[in-house]
C-alpha positions as CSV (number, residue, x, y, z in Angstrom):
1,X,18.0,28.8,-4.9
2,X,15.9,26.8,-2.3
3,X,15.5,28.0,0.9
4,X,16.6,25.5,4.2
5,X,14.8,23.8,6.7
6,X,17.4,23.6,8.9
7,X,18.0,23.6,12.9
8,X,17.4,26.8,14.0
9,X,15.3,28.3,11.6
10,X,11.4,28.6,11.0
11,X,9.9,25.5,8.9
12,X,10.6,28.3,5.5
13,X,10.2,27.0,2.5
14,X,11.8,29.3,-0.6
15,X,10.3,32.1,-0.4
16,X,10.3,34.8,2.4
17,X,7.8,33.1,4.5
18,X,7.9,34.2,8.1
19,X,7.4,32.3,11.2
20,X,3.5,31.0,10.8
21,X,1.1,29.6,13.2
22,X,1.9,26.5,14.3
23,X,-1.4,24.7,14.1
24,X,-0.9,21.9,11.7
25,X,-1.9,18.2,12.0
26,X,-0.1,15.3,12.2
27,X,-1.6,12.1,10.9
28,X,-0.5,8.7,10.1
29,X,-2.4,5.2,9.7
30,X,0.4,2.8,12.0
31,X,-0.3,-0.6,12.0
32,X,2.2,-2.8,14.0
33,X,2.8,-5.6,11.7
34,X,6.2,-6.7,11.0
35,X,7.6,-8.6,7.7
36,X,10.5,-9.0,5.8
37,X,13.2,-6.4,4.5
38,X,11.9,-3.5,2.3
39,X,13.5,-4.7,-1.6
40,X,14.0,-8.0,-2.9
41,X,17.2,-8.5,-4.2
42,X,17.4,-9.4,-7.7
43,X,20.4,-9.1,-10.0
44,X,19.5,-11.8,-12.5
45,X,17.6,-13.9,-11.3
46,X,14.3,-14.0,-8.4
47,X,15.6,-14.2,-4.8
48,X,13.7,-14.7,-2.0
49,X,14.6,-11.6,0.5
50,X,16.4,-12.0,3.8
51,X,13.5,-13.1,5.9
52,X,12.8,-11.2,9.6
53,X,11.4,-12.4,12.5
54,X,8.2,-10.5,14.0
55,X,9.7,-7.8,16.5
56,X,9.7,-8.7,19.9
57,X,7.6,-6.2,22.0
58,X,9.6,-7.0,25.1
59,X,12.1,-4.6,24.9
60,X,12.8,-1.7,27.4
61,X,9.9,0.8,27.6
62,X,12.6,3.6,28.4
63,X,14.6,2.8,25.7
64,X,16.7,5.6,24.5
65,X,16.4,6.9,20.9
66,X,20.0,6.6,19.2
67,X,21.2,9.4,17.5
68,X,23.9,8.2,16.3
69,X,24.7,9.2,12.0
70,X,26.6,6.4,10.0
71,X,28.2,7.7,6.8
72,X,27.8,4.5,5.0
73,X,24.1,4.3,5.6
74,X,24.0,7.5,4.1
75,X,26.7,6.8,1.3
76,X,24.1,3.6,0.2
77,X,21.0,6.3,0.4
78,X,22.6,8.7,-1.4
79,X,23.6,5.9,-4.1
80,X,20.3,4.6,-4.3
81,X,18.1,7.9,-4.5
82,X,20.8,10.1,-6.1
83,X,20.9,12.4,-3.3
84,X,23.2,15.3,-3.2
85,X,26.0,15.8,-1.2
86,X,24.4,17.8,1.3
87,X,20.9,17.0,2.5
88,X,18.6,17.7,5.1
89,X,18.0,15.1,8.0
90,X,15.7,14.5,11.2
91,X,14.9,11.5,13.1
92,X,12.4,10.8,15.6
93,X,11.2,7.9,17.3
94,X,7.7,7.1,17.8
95,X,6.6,5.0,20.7
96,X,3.1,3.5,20.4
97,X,1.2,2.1,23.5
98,X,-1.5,-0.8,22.3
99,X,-4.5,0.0,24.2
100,X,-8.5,-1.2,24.7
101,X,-9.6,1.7,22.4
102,X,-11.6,2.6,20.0
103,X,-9.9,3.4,16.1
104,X,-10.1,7.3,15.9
105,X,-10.1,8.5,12.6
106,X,-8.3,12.0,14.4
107,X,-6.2,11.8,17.3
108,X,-4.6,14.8,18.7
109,X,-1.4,15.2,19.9
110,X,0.6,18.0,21.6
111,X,4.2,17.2,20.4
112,X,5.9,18.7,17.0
113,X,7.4,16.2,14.8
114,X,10.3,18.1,14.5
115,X,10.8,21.2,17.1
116,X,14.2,21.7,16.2
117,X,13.9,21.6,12.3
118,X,16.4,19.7,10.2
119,X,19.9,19.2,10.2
120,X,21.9,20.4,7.4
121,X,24.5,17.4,6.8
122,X,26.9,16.7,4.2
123,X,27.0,13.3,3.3
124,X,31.1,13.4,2.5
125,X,32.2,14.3,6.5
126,X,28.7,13.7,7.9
127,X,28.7,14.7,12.2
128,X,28.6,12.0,14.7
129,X,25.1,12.1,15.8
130,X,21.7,14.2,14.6
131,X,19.1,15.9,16.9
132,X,18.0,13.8,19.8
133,X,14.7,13.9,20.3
134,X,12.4,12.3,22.8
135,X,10.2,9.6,21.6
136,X,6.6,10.7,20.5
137,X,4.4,8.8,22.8
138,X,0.8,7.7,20.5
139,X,-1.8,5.7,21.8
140,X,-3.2,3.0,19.3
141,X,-6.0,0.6,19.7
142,X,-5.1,-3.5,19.8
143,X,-5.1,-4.8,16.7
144,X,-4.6,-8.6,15.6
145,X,-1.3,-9.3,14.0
146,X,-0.4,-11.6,10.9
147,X,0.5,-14.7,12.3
148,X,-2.8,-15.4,14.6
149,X,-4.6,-15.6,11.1
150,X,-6.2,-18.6,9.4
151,X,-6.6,-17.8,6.1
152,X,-7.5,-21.4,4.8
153,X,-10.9,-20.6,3.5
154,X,-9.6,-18.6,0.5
155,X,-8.0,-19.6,-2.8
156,X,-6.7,-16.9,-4.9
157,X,-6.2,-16.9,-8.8
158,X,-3.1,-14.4,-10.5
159,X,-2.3,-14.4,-14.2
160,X,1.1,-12.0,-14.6
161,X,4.7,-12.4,-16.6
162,X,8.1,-14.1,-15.3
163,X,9.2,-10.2,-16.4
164,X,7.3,-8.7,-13.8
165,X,8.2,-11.2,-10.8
166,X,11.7,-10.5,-11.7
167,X,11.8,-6.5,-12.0
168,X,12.9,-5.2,-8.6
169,X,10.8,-2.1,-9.3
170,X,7.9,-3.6,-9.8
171,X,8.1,-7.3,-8.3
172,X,4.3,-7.9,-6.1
173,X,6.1,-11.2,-4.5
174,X,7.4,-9.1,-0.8
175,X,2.9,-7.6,-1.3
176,X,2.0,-11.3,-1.8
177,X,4.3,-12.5,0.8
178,X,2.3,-10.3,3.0
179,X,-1.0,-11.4,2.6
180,X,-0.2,-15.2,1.9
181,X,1.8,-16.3,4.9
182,X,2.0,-15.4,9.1
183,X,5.4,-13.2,8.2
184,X,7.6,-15.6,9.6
185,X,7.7,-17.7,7.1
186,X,5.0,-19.9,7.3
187,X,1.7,-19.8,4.7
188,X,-1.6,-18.3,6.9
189,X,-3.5,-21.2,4.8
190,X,-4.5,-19.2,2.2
191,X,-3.4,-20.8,-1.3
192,X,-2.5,-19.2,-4.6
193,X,-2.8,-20.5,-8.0
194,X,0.1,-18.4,-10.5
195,X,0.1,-18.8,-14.5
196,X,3.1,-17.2,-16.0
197,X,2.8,-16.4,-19.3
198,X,4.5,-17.7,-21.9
199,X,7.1,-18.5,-19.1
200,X,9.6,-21.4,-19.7
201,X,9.9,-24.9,-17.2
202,X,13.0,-23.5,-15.6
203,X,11.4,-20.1,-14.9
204,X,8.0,-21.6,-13.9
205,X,10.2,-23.9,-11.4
206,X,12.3,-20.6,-9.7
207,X,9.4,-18.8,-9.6
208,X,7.8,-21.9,-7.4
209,X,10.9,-22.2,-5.2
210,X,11.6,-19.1,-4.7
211,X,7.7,-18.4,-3.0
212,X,7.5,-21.6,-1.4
213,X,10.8,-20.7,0.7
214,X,8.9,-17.4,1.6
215,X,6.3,-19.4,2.9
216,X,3.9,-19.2,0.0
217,X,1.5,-22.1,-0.4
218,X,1.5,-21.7,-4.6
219,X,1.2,-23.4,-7.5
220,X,2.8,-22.2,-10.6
221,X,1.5,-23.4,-14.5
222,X,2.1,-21.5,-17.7
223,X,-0.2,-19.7,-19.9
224,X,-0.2,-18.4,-23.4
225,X,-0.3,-14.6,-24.7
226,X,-2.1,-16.2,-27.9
227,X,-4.7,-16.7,-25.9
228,X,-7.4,-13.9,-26.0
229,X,-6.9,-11.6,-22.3
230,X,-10.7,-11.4,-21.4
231,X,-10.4,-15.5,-22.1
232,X,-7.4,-15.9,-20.0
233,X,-8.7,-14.1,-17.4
234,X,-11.4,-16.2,-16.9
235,X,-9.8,-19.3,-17.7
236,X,-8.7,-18.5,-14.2
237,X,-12.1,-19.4,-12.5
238,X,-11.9,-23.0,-13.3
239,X,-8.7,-23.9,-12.9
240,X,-9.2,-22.9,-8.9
241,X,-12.4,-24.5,-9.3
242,X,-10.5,-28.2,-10.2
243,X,-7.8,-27.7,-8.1
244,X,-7.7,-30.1,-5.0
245,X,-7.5,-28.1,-2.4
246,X,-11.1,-26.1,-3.4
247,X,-13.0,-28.5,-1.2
248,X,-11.5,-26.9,2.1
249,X,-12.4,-23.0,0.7
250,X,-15.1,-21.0,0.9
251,X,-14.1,-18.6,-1.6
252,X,-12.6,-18.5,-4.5
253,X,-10.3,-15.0,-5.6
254,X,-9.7,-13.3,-9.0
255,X,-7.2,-10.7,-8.5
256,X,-4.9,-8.6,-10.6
257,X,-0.8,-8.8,-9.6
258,X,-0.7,-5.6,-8.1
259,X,-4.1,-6.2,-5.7
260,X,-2.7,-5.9,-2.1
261,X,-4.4,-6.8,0.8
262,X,-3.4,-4.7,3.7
263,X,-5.2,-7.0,7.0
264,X,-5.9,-10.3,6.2
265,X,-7.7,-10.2,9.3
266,X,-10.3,-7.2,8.2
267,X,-10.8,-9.0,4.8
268,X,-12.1,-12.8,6.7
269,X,-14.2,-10.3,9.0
270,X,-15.8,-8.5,5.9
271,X,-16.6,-12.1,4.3
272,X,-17.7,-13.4,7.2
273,X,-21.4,-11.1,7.2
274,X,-22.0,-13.3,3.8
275,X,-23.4,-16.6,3.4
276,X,-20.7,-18.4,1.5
277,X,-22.9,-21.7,0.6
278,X,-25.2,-18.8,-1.4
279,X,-24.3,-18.3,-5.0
280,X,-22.2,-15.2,-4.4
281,X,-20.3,-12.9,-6.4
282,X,-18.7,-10.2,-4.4
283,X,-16.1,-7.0,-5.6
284,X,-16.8,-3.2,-5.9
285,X,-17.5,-1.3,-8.8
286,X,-15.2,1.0,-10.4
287,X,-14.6,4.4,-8.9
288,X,-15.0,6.2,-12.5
289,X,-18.4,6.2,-13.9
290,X,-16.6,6.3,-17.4
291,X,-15.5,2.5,-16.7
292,X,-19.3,1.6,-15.5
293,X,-20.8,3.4,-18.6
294,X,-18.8,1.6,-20.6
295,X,-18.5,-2.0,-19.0
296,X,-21.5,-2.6,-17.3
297,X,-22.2,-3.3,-13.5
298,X,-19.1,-5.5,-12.6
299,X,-17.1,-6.1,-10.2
300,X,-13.7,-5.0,-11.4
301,X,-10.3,-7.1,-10.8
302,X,-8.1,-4.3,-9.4
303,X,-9.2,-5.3,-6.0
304,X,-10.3,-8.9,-6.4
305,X,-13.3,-10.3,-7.3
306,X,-14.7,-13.1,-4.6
307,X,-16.5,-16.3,-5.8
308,X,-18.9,-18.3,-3.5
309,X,-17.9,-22.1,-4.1
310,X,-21.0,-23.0,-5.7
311,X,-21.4,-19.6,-7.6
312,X,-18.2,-20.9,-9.0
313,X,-18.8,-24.0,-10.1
314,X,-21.9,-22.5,-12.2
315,X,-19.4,-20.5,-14.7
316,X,-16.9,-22.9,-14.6
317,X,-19.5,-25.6,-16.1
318,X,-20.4,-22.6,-18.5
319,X,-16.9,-21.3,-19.3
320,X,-17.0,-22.5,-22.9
321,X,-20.0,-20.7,-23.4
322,X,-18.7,-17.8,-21.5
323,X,-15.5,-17.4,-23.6
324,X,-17.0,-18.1,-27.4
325,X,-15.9,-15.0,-29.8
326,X,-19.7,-14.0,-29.5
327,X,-19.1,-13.6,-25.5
328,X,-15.8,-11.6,-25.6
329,X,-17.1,-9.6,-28.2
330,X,-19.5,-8.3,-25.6
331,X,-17.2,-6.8,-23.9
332,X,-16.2,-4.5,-26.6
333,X,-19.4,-3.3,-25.8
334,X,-19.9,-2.6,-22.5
335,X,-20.4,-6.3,-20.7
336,X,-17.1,-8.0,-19.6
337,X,-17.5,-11.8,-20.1
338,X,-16.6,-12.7,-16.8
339,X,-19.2,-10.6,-15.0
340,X,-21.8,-11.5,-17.8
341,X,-21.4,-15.1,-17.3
342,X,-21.2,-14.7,-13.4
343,X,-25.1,-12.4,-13.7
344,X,-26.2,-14.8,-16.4
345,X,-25.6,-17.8,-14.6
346,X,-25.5,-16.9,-11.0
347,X,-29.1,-18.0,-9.3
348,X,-28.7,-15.9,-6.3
349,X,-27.1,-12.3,-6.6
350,X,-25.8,-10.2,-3.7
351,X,-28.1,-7.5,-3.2
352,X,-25.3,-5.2,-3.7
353,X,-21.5,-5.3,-4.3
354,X,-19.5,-4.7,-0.9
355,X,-16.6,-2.2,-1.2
356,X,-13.8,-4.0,0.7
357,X,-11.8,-0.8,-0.5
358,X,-13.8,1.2,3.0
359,X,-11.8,4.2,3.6
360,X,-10.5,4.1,6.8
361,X,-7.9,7.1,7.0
362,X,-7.6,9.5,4.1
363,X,-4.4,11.6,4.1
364,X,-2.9,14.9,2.4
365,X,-1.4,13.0,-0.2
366,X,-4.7,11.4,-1.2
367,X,-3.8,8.0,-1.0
368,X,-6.2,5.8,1.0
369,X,-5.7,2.6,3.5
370,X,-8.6,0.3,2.9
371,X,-10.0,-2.5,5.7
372,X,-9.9,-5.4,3.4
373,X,-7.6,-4.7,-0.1
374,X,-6.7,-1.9,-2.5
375,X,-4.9,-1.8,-5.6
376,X,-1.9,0.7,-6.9
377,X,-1.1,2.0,-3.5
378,X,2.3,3.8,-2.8
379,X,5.0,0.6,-2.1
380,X,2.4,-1.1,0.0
381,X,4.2,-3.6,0.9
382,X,6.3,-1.0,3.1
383,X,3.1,0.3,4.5
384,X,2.6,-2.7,6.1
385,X,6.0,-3.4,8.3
386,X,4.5,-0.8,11.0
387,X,1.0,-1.8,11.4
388,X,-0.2,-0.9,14.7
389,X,-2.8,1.7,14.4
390,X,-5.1,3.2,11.6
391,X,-6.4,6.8,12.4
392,X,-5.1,10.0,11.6
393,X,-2.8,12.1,14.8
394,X,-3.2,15.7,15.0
395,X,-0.3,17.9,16.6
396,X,0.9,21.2,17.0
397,X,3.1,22.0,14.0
398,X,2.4,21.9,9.8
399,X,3.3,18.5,9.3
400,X,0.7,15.4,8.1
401,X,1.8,12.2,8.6
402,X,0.5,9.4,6.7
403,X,2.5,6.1,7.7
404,X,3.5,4.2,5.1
405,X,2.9,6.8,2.5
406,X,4.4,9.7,3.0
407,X,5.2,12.9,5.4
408,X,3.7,15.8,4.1
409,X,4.8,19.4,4.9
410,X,2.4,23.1,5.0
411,X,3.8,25.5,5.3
412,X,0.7,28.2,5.2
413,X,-0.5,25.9,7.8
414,X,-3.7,23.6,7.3
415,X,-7.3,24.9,6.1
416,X,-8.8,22.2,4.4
417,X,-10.5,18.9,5.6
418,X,-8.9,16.4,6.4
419,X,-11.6,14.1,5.6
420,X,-11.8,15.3,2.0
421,X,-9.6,13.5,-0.8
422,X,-7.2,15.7,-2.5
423,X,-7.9,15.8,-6.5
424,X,-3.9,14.6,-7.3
425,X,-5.3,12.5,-10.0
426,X,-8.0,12.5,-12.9
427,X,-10.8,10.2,-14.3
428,X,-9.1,8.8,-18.1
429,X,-10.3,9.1,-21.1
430,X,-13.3,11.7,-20.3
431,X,-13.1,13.6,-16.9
432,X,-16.2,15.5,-16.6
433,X,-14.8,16.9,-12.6
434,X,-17.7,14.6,-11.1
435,X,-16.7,11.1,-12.2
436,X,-15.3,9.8,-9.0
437,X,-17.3,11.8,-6.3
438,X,-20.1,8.5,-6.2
439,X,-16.9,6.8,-4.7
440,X,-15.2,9.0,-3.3
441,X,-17.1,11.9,-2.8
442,X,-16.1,15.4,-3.9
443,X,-12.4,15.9,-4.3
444,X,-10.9,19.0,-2.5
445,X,-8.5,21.3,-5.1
446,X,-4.7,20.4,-5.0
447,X,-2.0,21.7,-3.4
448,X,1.2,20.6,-6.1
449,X,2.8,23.6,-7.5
450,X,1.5,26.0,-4.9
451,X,4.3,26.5,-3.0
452,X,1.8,24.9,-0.3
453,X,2.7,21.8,0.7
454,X,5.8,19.6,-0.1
455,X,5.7,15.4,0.5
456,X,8.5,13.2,1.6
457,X,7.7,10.0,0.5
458,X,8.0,6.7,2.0
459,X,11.3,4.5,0.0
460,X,12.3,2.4,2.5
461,X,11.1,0.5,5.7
462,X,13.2,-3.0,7.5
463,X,11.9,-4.8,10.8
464,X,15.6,-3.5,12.8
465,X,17.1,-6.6,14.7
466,X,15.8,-5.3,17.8
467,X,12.0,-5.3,16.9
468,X,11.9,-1.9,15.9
469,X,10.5,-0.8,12.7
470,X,13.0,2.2,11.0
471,X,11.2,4.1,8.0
472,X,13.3,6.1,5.1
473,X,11.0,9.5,3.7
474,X,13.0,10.9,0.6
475,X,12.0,14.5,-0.4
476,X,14.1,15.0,-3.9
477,X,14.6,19.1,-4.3
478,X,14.1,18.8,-8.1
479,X,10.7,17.4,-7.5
480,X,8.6,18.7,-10.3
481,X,5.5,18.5,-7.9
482,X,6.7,21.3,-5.0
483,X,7.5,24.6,-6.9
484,X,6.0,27.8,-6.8
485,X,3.4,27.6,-9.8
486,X,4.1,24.5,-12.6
487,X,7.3,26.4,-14.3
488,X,8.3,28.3,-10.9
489,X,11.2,28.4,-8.6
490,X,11.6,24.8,-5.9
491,X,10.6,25.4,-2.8
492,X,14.0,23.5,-1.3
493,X,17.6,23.6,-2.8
494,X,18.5,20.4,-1.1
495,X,17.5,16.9,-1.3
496,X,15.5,15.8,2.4
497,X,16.1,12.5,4.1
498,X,13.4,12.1,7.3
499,X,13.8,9.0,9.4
500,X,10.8,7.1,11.6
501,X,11.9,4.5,14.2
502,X,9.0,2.9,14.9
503,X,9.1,1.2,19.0
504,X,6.6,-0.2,21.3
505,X,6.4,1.0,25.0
């Protein structure tokens, strides 16, 4: 049996721990950005989500938090996440002020997250109304917001399935959607060319329609699985090369389907310091020195790959040469053929490759938001509908919040660095304990299954009619990750539900 969190009680996980010293930190990354709903509906075919004006700022800066509980939002939670009937639940609101600051990477802050505790609710005769708390009050630097961008100088290039576009787990259109349009609707200029493979006219055509009403300036074109992937890849290069709208970039982009790009705005800044009439050819290396050792000194894909114009034109007049059996062979043994035909050919080299994955905030959870794109984050999209400040926020009780990501819990308080990446994941096939520390520099020791720290994670996050941003955290009590030692008892016997409203003063 898990022990509760309730109101009333200390923060207590299961076992018998007593009241400890509240000195924890509390730390998010907030950005004020607003979008679109959090899931794309899909039942059998693609549909564009319900789309959301940008929130207002206007409303009342004494607005009062509503505490109200509505049994069929938490019916549909419990539906969707498999909750139990009787769950733990806190709001809190969050009020930031946009000032002429500086972006701390800690902020302290003299409020608990949840002074109170939890509410123990059952979801079948639920109360009227939770806690009522007063709004945190954050300060947050100003930060430009989507639809003042002009993102005309970029043409991007993304090779996925019709399968993919149309799982609702997995679907990258909302994270395109993002980066690819002002979030009202609108395309921010930038262009995307899509092949879908061995996709059919009629799925081709949805696909089209269904981004274009999102605001997406795409075009759609099928591609062939029989083709070679290292050839199909780079088959990309040219075809953004021809298209007609290449005379109006700057750069052409090589991405993967899952590459997010978190500010559009950081990511024109960053390629602004080059030269873009040079032959450049600008990414980041892998963070694993298994994936250098064994292809070379590339730029890899998982967070886009930036040709020059004229840089570009150079492989694409090689590509047959590039992609001859001799050439892909290469990269069986340790050259890639796109980044051997982009060194081979390219007469002027960037001195080095520029990391737009620049950590800005590193959390408990060791997830990180970079300044221009990042690959395999944690629902990114979702990350993005409350964008108004990057920096971690430090207050009184064991809680780290890392917006967007997830709300971390410790309850033997925290002693480690915040500016240290938890080691929650390994180097593949050969992890020698060193492999990412060039990247990301030594890894601190993790807390999962050490009764520690326990993570509600980020599910759910909708622009409110009102302009307000709510957030969903889900903490599931059978997670395998918060025990007491891998095959020990849970640290809670109940499922947790935390919810973020998100308001500007």
């Amino acid at each position: 049996m898990g022990a509760s969190m309730a109101t009333g009680g200390s923060f207590a996980p299961r076992n018998s721990f007593t009241r400890i010293l509240f000195l924890t930190v509390f730390c998010f990354v907030l950005f004020i950005y607003t979008f679109k709903p959090s899931s794309m509906e899909h039942i059998e075919h693609l549909r564009p989500p319900q789309m959301h004006p940008q929130p207002n700022n206007s409303y009342a800066p004494e607005r009062q938090s509503d505490c109200t509980l509505k049994q069929s939002s938490l019916m549909q939670l419990q539906d969707t996440y498999d909750l139990g009937d009787e769950i733990e639940y806190a709001r809190r609101y969050v009020r930031f002020h946009r000032q002429d600051i500086p972006r701390k990477a800690i902020t302290k802050l003299d409020t608990d997250l949840f002074p109170r505790g939890f509410d123990s609710i059952d979801i079948r005769n639920p109360p009227p109304r939770t806690t009522c708390l007063k709004p945190i009050d954050v300060p947050v630097p100003r930060s430009p917001i989507p639809n003042t961008v002009n993102a005309s100088e970029l043409l991007f290039g993304i090779s996925t399935t019709y399968s993919r576009l149309t799982d609702e787990e997995i679907s990258p259109i909302n994270e395109w959607a993002h980066w690819l349009t002002d979030g009202n609707g609108k395309s921010n200029g930038a262009g995307l060319i899509l092949r879908l493979i061995d996709a059919s006219k009629e799925e081709l055509e949805e696909a089209r329609h269904v981004m274009a009403s999102m605001g997406m300036d795409v075009k759609v074109y099928p591609t062939d699985s029989s083709i070679e992937m290292a050839k199909r890849y780079l088959s990309l290069l040219p075809a953004l090369y021809k298209d007609s709208s290449r005379p109006n970039r700057k750069f052409l982009v090589l991405g993967d389907d899952d590459t997010f790009y978190p500010s559009m705005h950081s990511l024109l800044h960053e390629l602004s310091q080059y030269d873009h009439k040079k032959d450049l050819y600008l990414g980041t290396l892998s963070e694993d020195t298994n994936n250098i050792a064994r292809h070379g000194s590339q730029a890899f894909g998982g967070a886009g790959v930036f040709f020059s114009l004229s840089l570009a034109k150079k492989v694409a007049d090689k590509f047959d040469h590039c992609s001859t059996n001799e050439k892909i062979d290469e990269s069986d043994t340790g050259w890639g053929p796109k980044a051997t035909s982009s060194y081979e050919n390219a007469f002027t080299r960037t001195p080095r490759q520029h990391s737009r994955s620049c950590v800005t905030s590193i959390n408990s959870t060791s997830k990180v938001i970079p300044r221009g794109s990042t690959r395999q984050a944690s629902n990114p999209y979702h990350c993005t509908t409350s964008k108004a400040a990057c920096g971690t926020k430090r207050g009184p009780d064991d809680f780290i919040i890392s917006n967007g990501f997830s709300i971390a819990y410790y309850p033997h308080g925290v002693d480690f660095n915040l500016h240290q990446m938890e080691k929650t994941f390994t180097a593949a096939p050969d992890d020698y304990g060193w492999n990412l520390d060039f990247m990301l520099g030594p890894q601190r020791k993790n807390l999962l299954w050490t009764g520690r720290k326990v993570a509600w994670e980020l599910m759910e996050s909708l622009v409110q009619h009102d302009g307000s941003v709510k957030q969903i955290y889900i903490r599931k009590a059978d997670d395998y990750r918060w025990t007491y030692g891998k095959d020990g008892n849970r640290m809670f016997d109940k499922d947790g539900v935390l919810e973020l409203i998100w308001i500007s003063s």
